[in-house]
mmCIF file of the N, C-alpha and C atoms, coordinates in Angstrom:
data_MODEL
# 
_entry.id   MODEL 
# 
loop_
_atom_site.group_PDB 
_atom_site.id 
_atom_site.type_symbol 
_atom_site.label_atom_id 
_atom_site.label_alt_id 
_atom_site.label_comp_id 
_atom_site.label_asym_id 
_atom_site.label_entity_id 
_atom_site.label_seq_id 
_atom_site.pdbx_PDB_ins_code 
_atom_site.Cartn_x 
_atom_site.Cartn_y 
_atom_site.Cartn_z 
_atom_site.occupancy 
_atom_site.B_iso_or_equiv 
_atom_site.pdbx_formal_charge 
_atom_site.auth_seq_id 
_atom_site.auth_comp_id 
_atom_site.auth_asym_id 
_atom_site.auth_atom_id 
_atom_site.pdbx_PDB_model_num 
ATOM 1   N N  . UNK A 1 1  ? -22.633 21.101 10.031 1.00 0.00 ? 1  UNK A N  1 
ATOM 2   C CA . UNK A 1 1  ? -21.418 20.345 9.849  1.00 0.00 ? 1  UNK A CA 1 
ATOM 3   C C  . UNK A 1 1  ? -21.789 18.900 9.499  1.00 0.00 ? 1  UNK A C  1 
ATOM 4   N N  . UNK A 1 2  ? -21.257 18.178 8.698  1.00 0.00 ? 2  UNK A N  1 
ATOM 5   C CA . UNK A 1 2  ? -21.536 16.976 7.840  1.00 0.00 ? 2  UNK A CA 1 
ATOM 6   C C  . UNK A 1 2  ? -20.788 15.867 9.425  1.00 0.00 ? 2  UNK A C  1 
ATOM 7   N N  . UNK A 1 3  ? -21.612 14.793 9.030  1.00 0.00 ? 3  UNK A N  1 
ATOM 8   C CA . UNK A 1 3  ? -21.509 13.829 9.851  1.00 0.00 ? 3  UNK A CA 1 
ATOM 9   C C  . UNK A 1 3  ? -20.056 12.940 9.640  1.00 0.00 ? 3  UNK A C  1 
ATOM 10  N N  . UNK A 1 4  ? -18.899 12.669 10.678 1.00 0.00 ? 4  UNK A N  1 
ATOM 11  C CA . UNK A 1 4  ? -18.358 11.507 9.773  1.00 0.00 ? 4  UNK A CA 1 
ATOM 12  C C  . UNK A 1 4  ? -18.769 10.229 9.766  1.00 0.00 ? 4  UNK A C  1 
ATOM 13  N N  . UNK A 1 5  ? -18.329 9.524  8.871  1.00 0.00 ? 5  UNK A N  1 
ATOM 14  C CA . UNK A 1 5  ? -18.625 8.185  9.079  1.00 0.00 ? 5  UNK A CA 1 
ATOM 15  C C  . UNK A 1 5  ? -17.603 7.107  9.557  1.00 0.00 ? 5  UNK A C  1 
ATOM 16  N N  . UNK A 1 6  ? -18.297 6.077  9.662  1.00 0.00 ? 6  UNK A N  1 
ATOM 17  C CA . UNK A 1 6  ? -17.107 5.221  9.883  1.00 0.00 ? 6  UNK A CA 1 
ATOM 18  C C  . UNK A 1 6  ? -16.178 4.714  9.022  1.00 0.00 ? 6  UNK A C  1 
ATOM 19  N N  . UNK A 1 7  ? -16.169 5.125  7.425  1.00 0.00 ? 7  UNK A N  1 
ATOM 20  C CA . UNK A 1 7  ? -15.608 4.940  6.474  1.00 0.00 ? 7  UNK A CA 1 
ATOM 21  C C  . UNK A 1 7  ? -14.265 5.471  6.600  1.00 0.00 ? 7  UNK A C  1 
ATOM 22  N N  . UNK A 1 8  ? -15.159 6.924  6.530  1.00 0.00 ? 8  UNK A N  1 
ATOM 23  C CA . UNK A 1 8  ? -14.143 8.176  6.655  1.00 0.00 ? 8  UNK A CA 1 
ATOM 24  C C  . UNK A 1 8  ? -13.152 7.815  7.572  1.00 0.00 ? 8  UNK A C  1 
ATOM 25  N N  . UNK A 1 9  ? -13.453 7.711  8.954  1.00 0.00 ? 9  UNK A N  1 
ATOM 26  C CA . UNK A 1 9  ? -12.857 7.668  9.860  1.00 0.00 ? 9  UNK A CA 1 
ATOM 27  C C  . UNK A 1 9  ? -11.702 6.437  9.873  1.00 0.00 ? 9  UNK A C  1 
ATOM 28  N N  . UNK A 1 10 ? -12.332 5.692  9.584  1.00 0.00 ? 10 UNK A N  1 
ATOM 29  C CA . UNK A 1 10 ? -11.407 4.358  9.070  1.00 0.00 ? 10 UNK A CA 1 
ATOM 30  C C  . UNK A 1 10 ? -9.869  4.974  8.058  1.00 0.00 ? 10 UNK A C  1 
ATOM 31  N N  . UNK A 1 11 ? -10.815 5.769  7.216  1.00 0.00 ? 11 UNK A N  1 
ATOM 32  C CA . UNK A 1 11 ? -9.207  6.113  6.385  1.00 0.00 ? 11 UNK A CA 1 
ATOM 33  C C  . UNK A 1 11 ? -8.505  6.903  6.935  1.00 0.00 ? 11 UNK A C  1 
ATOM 34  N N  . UNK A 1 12 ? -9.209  7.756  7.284  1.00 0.00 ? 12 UNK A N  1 
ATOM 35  C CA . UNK A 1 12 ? -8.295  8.615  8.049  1.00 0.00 ? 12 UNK A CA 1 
ATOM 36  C C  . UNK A 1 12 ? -7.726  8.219  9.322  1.00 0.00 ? 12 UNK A C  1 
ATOM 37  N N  . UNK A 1 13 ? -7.741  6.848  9.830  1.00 0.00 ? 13 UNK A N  1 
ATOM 38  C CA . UNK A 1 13 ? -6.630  6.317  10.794 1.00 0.00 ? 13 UNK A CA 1 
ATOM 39  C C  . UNK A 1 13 ? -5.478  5.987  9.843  1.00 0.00 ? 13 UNK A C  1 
ATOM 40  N N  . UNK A 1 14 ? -6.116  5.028  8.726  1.00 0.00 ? 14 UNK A N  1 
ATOM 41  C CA . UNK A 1 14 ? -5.018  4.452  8.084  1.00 0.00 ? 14 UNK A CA 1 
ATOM 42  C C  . UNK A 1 14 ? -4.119  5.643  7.313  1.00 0.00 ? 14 UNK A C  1 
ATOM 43  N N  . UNK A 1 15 ? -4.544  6.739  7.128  1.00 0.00 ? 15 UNK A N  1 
ATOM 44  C CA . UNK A 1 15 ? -3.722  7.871  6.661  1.00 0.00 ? 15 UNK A CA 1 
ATOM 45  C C  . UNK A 1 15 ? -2.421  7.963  8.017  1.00 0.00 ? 15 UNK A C  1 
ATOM 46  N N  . UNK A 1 16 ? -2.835  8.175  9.170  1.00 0.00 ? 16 UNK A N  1 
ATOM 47  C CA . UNK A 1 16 ? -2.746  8.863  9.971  1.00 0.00 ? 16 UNK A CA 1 
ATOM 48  C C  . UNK A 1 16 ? -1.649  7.695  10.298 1.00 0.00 ? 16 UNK A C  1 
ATOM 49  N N  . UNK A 1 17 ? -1.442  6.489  10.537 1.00 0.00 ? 17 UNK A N  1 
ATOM 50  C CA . UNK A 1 17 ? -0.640  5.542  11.005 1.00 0.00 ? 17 UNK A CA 1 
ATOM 51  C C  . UNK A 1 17 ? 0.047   5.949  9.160  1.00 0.00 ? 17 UNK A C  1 
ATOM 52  N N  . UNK A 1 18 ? -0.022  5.425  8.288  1.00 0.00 ? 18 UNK A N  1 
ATOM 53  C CA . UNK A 1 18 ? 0.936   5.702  7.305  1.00 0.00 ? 18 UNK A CA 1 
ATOM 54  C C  . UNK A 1 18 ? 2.018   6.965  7.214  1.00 0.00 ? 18 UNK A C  1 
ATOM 55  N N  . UNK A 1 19 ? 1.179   8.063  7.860  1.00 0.00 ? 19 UNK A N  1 
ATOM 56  C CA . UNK A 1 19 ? 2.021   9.197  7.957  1.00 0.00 ? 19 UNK A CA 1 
ATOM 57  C C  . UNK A 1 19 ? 3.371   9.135  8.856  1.00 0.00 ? 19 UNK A C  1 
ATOM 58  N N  . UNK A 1 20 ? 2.836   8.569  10.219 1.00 0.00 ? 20 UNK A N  1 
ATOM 59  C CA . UNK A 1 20 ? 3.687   7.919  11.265 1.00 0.00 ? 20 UNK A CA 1 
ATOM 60  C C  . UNK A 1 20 ? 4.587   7.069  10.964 1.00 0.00 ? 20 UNK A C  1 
ATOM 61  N N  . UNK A 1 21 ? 4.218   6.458  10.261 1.00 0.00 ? 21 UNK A N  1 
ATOM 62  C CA . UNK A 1 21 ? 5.335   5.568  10.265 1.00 0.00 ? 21 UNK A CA 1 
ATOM 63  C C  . UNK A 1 21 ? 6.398   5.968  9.065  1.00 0.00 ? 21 UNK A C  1 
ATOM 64  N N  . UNK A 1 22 ? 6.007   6.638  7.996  1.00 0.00 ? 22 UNK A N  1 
ATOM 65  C CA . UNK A 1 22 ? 6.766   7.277  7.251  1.00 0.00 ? 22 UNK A CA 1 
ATOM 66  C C  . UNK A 1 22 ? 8.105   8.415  8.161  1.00 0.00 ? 22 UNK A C  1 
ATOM 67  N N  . UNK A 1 23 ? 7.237   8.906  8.655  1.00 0.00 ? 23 UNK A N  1 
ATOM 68  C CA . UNK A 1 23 ? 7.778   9.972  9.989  1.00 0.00 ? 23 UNK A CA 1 
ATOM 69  C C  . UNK A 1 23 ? 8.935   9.318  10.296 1.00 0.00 ? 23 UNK A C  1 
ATOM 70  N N  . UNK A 1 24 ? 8.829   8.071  11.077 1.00 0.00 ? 24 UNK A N  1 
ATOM 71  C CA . UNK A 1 24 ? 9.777   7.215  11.780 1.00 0.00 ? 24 UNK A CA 1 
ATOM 72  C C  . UNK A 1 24 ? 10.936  6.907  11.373 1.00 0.00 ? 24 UNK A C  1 
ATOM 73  N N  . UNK A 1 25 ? 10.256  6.292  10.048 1.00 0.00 ? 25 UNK A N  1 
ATOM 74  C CA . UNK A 1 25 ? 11.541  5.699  8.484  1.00 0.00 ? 25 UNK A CA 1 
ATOM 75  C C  . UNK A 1 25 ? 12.139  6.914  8.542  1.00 0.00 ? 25 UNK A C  1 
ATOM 76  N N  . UNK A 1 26 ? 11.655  8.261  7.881  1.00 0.00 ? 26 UNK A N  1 
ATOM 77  C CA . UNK A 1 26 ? 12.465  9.398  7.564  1.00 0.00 ? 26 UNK A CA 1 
ATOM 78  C C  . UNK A 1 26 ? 13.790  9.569  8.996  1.00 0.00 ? 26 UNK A C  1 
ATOM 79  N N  . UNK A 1 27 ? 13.327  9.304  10.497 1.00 0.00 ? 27 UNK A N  1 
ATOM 80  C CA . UNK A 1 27 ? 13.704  9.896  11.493 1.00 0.00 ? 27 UNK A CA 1 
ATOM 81  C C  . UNK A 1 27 ? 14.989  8.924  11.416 1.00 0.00 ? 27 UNK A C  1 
ATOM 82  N N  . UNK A 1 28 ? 14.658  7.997  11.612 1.00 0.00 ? 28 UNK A N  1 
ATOM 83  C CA . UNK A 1 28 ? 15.310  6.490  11.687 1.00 0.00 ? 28 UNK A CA 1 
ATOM 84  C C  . UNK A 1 28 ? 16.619  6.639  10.357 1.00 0.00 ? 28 UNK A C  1 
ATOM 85  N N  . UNK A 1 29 ? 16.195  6.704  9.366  1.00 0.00 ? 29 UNK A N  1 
ATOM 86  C CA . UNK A 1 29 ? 17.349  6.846  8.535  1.00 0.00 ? 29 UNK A CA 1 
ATOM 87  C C  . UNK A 1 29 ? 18.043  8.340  8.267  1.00 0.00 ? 29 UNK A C  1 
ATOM 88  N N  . UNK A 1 30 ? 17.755  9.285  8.809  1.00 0.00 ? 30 UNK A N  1 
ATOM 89  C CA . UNK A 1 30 ? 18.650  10.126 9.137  1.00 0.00 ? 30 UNK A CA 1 
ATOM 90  C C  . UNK A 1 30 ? 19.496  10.014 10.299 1.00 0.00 ? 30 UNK A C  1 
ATOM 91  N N  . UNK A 1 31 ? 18.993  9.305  11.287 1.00 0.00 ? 31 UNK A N  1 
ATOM 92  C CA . UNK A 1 31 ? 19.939  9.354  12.275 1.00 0.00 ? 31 UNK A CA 1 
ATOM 93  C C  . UNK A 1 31 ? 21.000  8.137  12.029 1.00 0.00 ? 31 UNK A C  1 
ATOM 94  N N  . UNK A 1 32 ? 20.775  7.333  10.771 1.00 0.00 ? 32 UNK A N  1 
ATOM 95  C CA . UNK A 1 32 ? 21.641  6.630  10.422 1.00 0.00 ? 32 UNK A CA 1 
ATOM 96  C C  . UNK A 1 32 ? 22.553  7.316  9.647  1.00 0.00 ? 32 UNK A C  1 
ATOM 97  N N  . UNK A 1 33 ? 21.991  7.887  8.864  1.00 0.00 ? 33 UNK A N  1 
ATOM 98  C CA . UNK A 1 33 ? 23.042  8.863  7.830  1.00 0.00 ? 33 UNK A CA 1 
ATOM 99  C C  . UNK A 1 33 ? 24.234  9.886  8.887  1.00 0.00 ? 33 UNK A C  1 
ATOM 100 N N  . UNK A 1 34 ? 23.830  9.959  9.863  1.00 0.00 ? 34 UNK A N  1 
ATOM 101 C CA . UNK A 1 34 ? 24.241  10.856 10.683 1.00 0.00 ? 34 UNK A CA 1 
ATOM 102 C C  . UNK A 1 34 ? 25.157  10.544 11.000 1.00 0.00 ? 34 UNK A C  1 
ATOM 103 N N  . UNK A 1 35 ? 25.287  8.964  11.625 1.00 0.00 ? 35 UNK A N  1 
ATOM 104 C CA . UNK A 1 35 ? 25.960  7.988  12.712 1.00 0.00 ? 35 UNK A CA 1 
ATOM 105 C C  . UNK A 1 35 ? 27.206  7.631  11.769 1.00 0.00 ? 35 UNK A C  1 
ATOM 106 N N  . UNK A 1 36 ? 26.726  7.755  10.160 1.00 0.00 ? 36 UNK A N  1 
ATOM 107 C CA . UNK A 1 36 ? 27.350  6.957  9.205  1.00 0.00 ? 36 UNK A CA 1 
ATOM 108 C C  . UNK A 1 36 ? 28.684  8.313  9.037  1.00 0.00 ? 36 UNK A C  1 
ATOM 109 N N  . UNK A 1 37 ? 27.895  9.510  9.091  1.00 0.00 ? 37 UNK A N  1 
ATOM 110 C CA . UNK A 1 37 ? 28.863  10.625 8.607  1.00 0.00 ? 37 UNK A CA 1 
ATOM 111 C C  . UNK A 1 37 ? 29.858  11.000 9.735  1.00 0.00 ? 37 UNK A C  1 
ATOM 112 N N  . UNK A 1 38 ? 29.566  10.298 10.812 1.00 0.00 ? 38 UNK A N  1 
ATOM 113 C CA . UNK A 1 38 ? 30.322  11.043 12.160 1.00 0.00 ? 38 UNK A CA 1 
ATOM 114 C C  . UNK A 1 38 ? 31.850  9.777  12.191 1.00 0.00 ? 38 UNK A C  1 
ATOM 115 N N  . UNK A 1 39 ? 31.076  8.509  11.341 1.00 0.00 ? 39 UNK A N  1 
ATOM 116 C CA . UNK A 1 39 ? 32.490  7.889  11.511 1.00 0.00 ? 39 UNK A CA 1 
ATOM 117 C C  . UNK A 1 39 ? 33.732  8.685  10.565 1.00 0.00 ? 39 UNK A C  1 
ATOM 118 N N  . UNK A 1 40 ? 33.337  9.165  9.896  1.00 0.00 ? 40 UNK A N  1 
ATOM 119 C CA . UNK A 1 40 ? 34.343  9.818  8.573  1.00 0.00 ? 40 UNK A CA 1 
ATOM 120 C C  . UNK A 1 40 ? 34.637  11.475 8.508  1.00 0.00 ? 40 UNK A C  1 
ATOM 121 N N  . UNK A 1 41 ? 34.287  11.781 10.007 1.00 0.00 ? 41 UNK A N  1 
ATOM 122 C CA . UNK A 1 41 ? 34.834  13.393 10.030 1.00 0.00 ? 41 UNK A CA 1 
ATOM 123 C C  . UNK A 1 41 ? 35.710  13.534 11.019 1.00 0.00 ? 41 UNK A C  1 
ATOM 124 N N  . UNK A 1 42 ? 36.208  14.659 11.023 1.00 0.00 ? 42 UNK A N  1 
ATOM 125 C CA . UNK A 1 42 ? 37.280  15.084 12.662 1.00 0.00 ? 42 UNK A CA 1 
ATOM 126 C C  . UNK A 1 42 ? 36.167  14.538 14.165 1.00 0.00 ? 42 UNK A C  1 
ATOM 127 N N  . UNK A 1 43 ? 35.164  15.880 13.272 1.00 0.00 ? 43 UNK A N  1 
ATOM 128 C CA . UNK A 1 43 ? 34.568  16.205 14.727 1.00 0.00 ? 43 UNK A CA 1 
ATOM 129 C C  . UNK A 1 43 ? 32.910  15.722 14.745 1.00 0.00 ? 43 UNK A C  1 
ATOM 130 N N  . UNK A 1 44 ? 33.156  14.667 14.983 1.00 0.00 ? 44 UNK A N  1 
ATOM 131 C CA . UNK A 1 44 ? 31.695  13.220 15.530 1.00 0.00 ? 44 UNK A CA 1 
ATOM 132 C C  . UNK A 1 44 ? 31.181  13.665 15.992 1.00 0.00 ? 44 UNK A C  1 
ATOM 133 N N  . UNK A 1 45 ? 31.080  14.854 17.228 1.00 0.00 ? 45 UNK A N  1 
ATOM 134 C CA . UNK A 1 45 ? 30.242  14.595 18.094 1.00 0.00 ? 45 UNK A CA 1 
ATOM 135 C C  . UNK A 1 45 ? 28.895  15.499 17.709 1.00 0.00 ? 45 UNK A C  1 
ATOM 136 N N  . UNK A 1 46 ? 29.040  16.825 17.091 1.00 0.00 ? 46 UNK A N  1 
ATOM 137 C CA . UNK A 1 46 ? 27.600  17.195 16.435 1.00 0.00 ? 46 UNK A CA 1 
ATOM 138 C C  . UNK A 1 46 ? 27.486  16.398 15.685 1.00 0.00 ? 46 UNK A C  1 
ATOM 139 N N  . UNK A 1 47 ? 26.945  15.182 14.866 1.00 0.00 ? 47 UNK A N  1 
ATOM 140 C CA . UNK A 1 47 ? 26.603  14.654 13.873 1.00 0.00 ? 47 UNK A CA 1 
ATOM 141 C C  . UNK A 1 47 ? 25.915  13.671 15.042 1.00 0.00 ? 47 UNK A C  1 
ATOM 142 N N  . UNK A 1 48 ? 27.247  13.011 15.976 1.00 0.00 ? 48 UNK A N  1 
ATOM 143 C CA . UNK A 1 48 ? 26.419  11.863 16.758 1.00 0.00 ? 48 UNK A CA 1 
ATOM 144 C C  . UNK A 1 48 ? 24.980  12.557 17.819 1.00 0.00 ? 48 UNK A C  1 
ATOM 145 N N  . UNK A 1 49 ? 25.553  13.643 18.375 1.00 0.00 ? 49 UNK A N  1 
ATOM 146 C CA . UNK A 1 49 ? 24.142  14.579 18.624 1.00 0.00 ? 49 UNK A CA 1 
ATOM 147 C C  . UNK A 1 49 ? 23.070  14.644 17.736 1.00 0.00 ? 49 UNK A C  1 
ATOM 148 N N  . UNK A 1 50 ? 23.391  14.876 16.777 1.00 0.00 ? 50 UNK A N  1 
ATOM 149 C CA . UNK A 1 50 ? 22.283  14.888 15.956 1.00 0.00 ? 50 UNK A CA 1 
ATOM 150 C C  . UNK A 1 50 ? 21.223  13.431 15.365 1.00 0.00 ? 50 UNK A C  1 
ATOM 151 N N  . UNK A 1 51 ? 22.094  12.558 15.315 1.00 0.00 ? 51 UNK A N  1 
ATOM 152 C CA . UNK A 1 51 ? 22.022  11.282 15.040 1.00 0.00 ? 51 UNK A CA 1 
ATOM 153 C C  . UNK A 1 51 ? 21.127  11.165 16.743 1.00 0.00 ? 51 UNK A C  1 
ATOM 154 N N  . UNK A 1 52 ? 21.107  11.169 17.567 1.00 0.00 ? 52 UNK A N  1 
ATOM 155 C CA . UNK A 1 52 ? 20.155  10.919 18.625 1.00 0.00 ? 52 UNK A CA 1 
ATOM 156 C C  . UNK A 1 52 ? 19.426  11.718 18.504 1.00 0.00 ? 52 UNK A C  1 
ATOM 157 N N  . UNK A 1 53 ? 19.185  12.860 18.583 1.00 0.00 ? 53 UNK A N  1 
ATOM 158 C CA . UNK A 1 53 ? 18.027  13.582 18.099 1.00 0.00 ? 53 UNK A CA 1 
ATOM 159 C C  . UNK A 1 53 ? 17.283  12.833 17.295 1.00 0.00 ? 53 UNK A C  1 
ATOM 160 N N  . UNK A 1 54 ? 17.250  12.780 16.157 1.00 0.00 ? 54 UNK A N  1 
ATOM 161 C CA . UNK A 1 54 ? 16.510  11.695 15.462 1.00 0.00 ? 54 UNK A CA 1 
ATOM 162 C C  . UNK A 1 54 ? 15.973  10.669 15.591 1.00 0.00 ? 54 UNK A C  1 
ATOM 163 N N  . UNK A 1 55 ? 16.650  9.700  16.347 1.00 0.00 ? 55 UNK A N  1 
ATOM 164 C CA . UNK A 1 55 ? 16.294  8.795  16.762 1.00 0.00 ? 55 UNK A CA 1 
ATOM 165 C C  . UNK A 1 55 ? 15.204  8.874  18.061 1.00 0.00 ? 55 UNK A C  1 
ATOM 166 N N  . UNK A 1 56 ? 15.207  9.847  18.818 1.00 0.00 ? 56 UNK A N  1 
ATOM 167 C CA . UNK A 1 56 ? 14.167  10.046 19.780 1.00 0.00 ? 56 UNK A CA 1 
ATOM 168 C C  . UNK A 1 56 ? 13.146  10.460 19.261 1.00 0.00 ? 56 UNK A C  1 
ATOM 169 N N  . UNK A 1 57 ? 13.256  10.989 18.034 1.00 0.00 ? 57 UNK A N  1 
ATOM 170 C CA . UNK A 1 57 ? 12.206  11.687 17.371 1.00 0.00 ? 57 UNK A CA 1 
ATOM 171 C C  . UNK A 1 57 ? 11.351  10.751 16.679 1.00 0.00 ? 57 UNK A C  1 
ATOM 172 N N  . UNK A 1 58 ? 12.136  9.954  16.285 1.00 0.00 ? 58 UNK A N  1 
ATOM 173 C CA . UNK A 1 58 ? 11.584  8.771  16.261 1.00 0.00 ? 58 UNK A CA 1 
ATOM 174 C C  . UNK A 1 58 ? 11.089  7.544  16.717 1.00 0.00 ? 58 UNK A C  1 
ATOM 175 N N  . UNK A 1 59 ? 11.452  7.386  18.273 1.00 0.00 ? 59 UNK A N  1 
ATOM 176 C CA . UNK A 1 59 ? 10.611  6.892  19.077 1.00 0.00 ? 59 UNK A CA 1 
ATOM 177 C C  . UNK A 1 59 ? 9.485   8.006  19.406 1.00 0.00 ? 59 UNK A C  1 
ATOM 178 N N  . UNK A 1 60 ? 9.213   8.972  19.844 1.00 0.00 ? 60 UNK A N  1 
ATOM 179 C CA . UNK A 1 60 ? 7.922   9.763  20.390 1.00 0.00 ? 60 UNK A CA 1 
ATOM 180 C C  . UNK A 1 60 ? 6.874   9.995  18.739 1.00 0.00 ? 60 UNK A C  1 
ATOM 181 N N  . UNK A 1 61 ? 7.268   9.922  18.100 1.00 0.00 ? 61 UNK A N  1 
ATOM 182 C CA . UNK A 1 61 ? 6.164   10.082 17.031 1.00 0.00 ? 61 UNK A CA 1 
ATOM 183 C C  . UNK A 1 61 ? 5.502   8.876  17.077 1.00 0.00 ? 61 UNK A C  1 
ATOM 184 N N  . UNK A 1 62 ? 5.786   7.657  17.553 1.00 0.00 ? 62 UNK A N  1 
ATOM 185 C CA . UNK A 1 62 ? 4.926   7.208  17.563 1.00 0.00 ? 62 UNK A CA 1 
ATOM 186 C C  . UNK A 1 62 ? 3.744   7.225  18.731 1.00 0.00 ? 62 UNK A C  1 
ATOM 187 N N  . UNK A 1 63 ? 3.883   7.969  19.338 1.00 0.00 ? 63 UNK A N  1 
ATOM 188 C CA . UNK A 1 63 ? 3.259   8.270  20.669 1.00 0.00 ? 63 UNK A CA 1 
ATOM 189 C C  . UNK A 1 63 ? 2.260   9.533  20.346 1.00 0.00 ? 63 UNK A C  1 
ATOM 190 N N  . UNK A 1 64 ? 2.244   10.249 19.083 1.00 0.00 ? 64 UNK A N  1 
ATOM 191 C CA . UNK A 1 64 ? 1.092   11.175 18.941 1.00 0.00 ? 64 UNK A CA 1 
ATOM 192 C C  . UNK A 1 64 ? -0.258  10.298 18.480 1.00 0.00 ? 64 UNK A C  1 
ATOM 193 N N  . UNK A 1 65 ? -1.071  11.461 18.356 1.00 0.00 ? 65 UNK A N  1 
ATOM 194 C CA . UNK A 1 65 ? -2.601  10.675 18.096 1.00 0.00 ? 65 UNK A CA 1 
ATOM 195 C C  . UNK A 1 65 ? -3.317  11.735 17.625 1.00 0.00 ? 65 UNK A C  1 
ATOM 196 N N  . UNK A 1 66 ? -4.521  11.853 16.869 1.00 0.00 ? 66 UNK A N  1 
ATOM 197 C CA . UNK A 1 66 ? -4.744  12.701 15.996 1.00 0.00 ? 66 UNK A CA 1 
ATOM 198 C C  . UNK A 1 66 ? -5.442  13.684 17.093 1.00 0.00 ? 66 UNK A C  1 
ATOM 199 N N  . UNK A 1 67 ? -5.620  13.459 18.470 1.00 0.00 ? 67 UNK A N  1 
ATOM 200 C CA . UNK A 1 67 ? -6.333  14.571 18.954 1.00 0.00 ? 67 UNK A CA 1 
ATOM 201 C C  . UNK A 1 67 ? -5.388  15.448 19.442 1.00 0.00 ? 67 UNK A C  1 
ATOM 202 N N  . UNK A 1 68 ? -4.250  15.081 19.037 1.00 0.00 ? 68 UNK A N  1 
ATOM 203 C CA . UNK A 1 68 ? -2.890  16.039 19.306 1.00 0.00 ? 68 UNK A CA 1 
ATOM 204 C C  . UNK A 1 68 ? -2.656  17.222 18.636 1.00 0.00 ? 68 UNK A C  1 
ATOM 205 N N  . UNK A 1 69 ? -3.782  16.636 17.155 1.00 0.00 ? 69 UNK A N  1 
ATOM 206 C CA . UNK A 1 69 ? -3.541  17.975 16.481 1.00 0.00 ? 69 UNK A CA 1 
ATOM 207 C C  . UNK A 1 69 ? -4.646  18.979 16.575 1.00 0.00 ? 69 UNK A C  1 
# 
């Protein structure tokens, strides 16, 4: 098995935080889209459910780490 280096390893944090935080954005603006759609229907409350879902999902992703995977 090939050695890594510290190169490697270097990018592959910065992969690994870019992914995350993409994660977040995606999580983060769906649960806005969510919040946004629940003002303009009958029935708010699955959408606002869902709209927190997201948003938690988006606080704990930032809490993984690559030995998670």
């Amino acid at each position: 098995m090939a050695a890594v280096t510290n190169e490697e390893n270097a990018e592959f944090r910065r992969g690994w935080a870019a992914a995350l935080l993409a994660a977040r954005q995606w999580h983060e603006s769906k649960a806005k889209q969510a919040m946004i759609q629940s003002r303009r229907t009958r029935f708010p409350k699955n959408l606002e459910r869902e709209a927190e879902v997201h948003q938690q999902s988006a606080e704990m992703v930032m809490t993984l780490s690559p030995d998670d995977v």
